[in-house]
Each structure stands twice: as structure tokens, then as C-alpha cells.
C-alpha positions as CSV (number, residue, x, y, z in Angstrom):
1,X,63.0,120.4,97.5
2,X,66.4,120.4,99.5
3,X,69.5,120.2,97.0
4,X,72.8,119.6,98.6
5,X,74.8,117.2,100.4
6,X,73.3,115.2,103.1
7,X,73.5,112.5,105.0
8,X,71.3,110.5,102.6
9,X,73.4,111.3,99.5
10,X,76.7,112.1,100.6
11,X,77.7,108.2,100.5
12,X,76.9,107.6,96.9
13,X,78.5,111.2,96.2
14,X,81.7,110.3,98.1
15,X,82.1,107.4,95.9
16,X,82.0,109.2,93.0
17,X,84.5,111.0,94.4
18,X,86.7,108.5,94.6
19,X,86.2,106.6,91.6
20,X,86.6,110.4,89.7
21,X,90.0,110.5,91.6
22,X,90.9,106.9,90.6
23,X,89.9,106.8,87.1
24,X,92.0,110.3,86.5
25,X,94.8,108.5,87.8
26,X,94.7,105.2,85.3
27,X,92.5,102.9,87.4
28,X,89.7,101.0,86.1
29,X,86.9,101.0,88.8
30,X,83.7,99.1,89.3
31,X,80.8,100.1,91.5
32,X,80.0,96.9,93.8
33,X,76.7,98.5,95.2
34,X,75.3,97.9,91.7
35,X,72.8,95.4,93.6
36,X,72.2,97.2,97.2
37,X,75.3,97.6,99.8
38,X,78.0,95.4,99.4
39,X,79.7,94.1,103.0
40,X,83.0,95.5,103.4
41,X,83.9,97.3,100.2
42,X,81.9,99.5,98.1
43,X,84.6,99.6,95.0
44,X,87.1,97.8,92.9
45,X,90.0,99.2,91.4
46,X,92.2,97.6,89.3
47,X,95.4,99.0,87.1
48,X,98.6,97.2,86.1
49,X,96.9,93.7,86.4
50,X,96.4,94.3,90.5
51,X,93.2,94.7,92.0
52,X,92.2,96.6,95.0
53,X,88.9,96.7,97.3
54,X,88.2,99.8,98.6
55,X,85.7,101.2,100.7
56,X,84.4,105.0,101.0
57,X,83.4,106.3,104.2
58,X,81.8,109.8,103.2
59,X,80.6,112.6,105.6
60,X,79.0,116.1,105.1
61,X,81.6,119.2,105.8
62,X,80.3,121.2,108.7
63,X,82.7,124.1,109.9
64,X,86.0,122.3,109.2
65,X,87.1,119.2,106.8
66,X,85.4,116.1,109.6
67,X,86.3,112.5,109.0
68,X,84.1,109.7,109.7
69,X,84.8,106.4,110.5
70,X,81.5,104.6,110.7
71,X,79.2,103.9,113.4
72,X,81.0,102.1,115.8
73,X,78.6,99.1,117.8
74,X,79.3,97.8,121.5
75,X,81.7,94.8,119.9
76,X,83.7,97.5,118.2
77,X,84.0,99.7,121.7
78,X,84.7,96.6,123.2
79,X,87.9,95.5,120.6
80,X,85.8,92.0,119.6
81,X,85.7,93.1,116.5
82,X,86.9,95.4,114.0
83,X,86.1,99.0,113.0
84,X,86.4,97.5,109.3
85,X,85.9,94.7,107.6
86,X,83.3,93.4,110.1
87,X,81.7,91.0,108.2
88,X,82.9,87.8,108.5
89,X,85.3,86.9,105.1
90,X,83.9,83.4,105.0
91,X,80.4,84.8,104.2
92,X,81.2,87.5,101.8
93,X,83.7,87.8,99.2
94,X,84.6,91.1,99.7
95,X,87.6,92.6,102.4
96,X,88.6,96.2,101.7
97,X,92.1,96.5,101.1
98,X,92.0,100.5,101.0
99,X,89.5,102.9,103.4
100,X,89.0,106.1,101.8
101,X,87.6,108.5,104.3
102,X,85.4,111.7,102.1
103,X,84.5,114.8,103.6
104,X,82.5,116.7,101.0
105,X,81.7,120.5,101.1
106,X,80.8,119.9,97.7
107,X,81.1,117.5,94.6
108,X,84.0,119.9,93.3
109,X,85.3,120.8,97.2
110,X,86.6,117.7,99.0
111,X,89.6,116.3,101.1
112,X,90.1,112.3,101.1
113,X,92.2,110.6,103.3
114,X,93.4,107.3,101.0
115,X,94.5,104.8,103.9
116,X,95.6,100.9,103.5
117,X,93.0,99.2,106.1
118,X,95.3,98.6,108.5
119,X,96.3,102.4,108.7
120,X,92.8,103.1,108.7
121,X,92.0,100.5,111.6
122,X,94.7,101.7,113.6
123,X,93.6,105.0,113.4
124,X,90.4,103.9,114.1
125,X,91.3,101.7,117.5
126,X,93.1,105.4,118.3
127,X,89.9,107.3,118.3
128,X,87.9,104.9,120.0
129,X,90.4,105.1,122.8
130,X,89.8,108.2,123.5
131,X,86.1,109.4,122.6
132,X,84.8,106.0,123.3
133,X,86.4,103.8,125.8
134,X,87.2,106.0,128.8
135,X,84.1,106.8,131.1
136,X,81.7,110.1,130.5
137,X,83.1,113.1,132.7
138,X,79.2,114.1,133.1
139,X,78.9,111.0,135.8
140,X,81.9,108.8,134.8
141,X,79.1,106.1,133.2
142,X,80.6,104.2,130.3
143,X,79.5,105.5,126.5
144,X,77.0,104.7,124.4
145,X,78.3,103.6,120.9
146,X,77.7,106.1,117.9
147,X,79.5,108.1,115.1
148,X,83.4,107.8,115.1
149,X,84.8,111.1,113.1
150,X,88.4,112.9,113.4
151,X,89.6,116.3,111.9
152,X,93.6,116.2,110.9
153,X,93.4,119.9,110.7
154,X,91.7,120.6,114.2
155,X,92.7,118.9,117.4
156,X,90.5,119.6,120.2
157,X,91.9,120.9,123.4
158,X,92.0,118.6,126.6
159,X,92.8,119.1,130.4
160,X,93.8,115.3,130.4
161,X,97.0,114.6,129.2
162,X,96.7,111.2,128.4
163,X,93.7,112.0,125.7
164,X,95.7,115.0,124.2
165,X,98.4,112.3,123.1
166,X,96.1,109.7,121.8
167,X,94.4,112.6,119.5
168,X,97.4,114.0,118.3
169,X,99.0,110.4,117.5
170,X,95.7,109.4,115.6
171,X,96.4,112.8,113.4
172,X,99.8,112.4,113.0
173,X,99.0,108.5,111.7
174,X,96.3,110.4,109.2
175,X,97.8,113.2,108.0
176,X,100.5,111.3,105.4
177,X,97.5,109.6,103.8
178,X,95.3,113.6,102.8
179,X,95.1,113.1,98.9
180,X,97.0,110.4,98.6
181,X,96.4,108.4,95.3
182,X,98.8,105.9,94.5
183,X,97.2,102.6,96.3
184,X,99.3,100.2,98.1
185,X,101.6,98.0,96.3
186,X,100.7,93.9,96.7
């Protein structure tokens, strides 16, 4: 029997995480996967008589603290729709006000990126610019959607310019938000 963190537990892991991080800090949180995944947010927060959604994006640490977004789909490459909060707010209640982003080396070895959505969306939009929306150098084909992920401590180097200033802006956006705790004010 494999015992660790994978990409089948480090979800509900990450959410401890978080709600660990939270709770130390004064909030009261509630799990809202209680009944199966919840659309858009995975947690409530509340402290101080304000309330905050929040979703948890968690991913495994391989050879440096990695970021992940989500899975991004061919609306999201195209900018019809959004990276979060996808599902339509008319048909379910919850909107994530806060994206925490978990990379877990461990349940005691962690780094969180604590964003407001829009900050996280922005980010987001960033990184798809530049690892999803120009062509493939192989044979300059568009890509295929899949797994958007960042590192604020490692920037790739690129040949093309243009890229190198995209990545660098996404980090710069990120890295105010590592460990931040204190959610946004309403």
C-alpha cells in the first residue's frame, strides 16, 4: 500500500491545509464537499461576522514548490470563460471569493499562495498566454488544453522575449500573496 501524497489525496489534504491555516488564525471554517464536490468553492470561512468562499487548488511537490491552477478546457484557452468560477452563479450558490493555490511536500511542509479570485484569475489569464495560447514550436499547431501550474520561485528560461515578460509578470502578481492569511476585506 502506497502512503503519501498523490494526486488522489492531495486535494482533500490541501484543504486541510487551509482550513488548519484559517482556524489558527480565528476563522470558523466549513467543509462544503461534505456531500461530493461543490461548484466553485470547496470552503467557507467566516470571522468578525463576514464570510468568505474559498476554493483550494492543491498539487503534489515535485523538485521545486509547483502551483496549479486547474485543468484548463478549450473555452478557457479560448477566454469564453473563466479559469474560476466556471459554473454558472445562477445554477449554483457558491462563487469563490479567495483561490488558495497548495503545493504540498507534506502535511507539515507546504507553501500556499492565498489570492482574492480576481488576483488569482489574472494570474491565471497570464499563464495561459504564454503556455497555452501561442502555437507549439514542435510544428507551430495550436495546444491541446491540460494542466495550468506556475512556480514563483523558478522562472523558466526563454529565447522569446515576449514569453520571458509574461512569466515574470505572472510571478511578480503571485509572489505578494505566498502565506498570506488575512482574507480580503468586504
Amino acid at each position: 500500500m502506497s502512503v503519501g501524497i498523490n494526486k488522489q489525496n492531495v486535494g482533500r489534504i490541501a484543504e486541510r491545509i487551509v482550513s488548519n491555516e484559517l482556524e489558527y488564525r480565528g476563522y470558523r471554517v466549513s467543509d462544503l464537499n461534505k456531500e461530493g464536490t461543490s461548484a466553485n468553492a470547496d470552503l467557507l470561512a467566516a470571522k468578525d461576522g463576514q464570510t468568505w468562499q474559498i476554493q483550494v487548488k492543491g498539487s503534489t511537490e515535485e523538485n521545486g514548490w509547483w502551483f496549479g491552477y486547474g485543468q484548463c478546457t478549450d473555452l478557457t484557452m479560448a477566454g469564453e470563460e473563466p479559469m474560476f468560477n466556471r459554473h454558472s452563479a445562477s445554477k449554483f450558490f457558491y462563487k469563490a471569493e479567495v483561490v488558495v493555490l497548495v503545493s504540498v511536500k507534506s502535511p507539515v511542509d507546504y507553501r500556499c499562495l492565498v489570492l482574492p479570485v480576481d488576483i488569482a484569475e489574472q494570474a491565471a489569464q497570464i499563464n495561459l498566454d504564454w503556455a497555452f495560447r501561442t502555437p507549439r514550436l514542435k510544428d507551430g499547431l495550436p495546444k491541446k488544453p491540460g494542466k495550468v501550474w506556475v512556480s514563483v520561485d523558478w522562472v523558466p528560461k526563454t529565447a522569446d522575449a515576449a514569453i520571458a515578460r509574461l512569466r515574470q509578470s505572472e510571478v511578480d502578481l503571485l509572489t505578494p500573496y505566498r502565506d498570506r492569511w488575512e482574507l480580503p476585506e468586504k
